[in-house]
N, C-alpha and C positions, 0 to 999 in steps of 0.2 A: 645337209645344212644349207637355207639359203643364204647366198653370197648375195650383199648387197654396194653397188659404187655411189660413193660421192664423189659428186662434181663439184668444186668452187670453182660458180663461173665469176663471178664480180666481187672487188673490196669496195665498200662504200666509206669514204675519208668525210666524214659532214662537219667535224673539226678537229685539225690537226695540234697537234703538241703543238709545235715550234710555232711562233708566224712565219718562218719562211718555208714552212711546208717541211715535211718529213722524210728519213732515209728510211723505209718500210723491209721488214721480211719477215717470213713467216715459217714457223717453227712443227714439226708434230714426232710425238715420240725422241727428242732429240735430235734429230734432223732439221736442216732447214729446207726446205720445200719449194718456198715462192722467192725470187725470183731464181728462177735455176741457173743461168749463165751470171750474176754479178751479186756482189756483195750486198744491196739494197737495190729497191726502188722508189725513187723520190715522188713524192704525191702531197697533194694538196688538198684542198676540198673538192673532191670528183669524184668520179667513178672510174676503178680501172678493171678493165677486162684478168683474170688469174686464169681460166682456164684447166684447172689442176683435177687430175682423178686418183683415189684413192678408191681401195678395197678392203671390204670386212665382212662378218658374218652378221647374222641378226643379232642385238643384244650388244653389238661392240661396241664401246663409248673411245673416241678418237679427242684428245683435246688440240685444238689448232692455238699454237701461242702467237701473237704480234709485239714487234718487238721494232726499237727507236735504233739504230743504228748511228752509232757516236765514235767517231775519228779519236778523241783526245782523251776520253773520260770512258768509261763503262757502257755498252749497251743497256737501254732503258724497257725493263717487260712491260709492256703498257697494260697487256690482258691477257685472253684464253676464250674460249670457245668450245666448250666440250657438244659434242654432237655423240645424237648416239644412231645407231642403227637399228630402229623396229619402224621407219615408214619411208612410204615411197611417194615423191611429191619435190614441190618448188619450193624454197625458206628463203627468209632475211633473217639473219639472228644478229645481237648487238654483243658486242666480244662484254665480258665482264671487266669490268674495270679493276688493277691492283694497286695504281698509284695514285697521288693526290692529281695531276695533273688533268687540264679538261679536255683533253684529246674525245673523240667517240667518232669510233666507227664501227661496221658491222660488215658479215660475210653474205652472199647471195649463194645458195647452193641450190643443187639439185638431185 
């Protein structure tokens, strides 16, 4: 069976929930993944380097959740991302949006 890795190298934030910019992390299988030493990572509209590899076989679909990190109240799921495993190449994909809110951003993988 070929074994295939994803790389997310980049989050693209082109607009955040909040205005004062976002506590970001990133979810798959029930795990959190991104940022690995701290509870979020705060971001704005930019680009941040994620750098993450994960492994599967051909045909495995991986959905990557993002999610609002919130002190007071509930974390907020903002999307998902499902990728699947049948190509080998560079993407930008734009996470599917679940809530009312106008946040958007997307993943750069490889």
């Amino acid at each position: 069976m070929t074994e295939y890795k994803l790389t997310v190298l980049n989050l693209h934030c082109y607009l955040p929930e909040e205005e004062d910019g976002d506590e970001i992390y990133l979810k798959c299988l029930g795990d959190r993944i991104w940022p690995v030493n701290n509870r979020y990572y705060p971001i704005y509209a930019e680009t941040t380097p994620i750098n993450i590899a994960m492994a599967g076989h051909k045909g495995d679909r991986l959905t990557i959740e993002l999610w609002e990190f919130d002190v007071l109240a509930a974390n907020i799921y903002l999307g998902n991302l499902a990728v699947v495993a049948d190509v080998h190449g560079h993407y930008t994909n734009t996470f599917a949006k679940m809530g009312q809110d106008g946040s958007k951003y997307a993943l750069e993988r490889s």
